[in-house]
C-alpha positions, 0 to 999 in steps of 0.5 A: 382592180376598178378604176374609180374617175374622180374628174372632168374626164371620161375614162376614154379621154384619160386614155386618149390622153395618156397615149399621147402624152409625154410627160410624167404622170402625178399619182397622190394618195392620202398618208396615214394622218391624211396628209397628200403624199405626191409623185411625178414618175415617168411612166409607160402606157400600152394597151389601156396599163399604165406602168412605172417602177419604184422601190417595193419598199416605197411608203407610197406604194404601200399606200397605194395597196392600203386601197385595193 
């Protein structure tokens, strides 16, 4: 999947960033009515995969797929 860089960031700064963070990560993403939907899980990075879980039934992660 393409990562598309929306911000002020380099893409190796979001790396560098994320291999050093400990804290949740936000993830948001635009409902039906375009409306935000956001999320603070925790998550893990290695080797440039950034990993997390929630329900497979979730309305975000549904969303989410809605885009690839």
């Amino acid at each position: 999947m393409a990562i598309r860089i929306a911000g002020p960031w380099s893409l190796d700064t979001v790396w560098t960033y994320l291999a050093e963070a400990e804290i949740p990560v936000q993830i948001a993403v635009l409902n039906n009515d375009n409306l935000p939907i956001l999320i603070s899980p925790w998550f893990s990075y290695d080797n440039n995969h950034i990993r997390y879980t929630t329900q497979r039934d979730a309305h975000i992660v549904k969303l989410l797929f809605n885009l690839i």
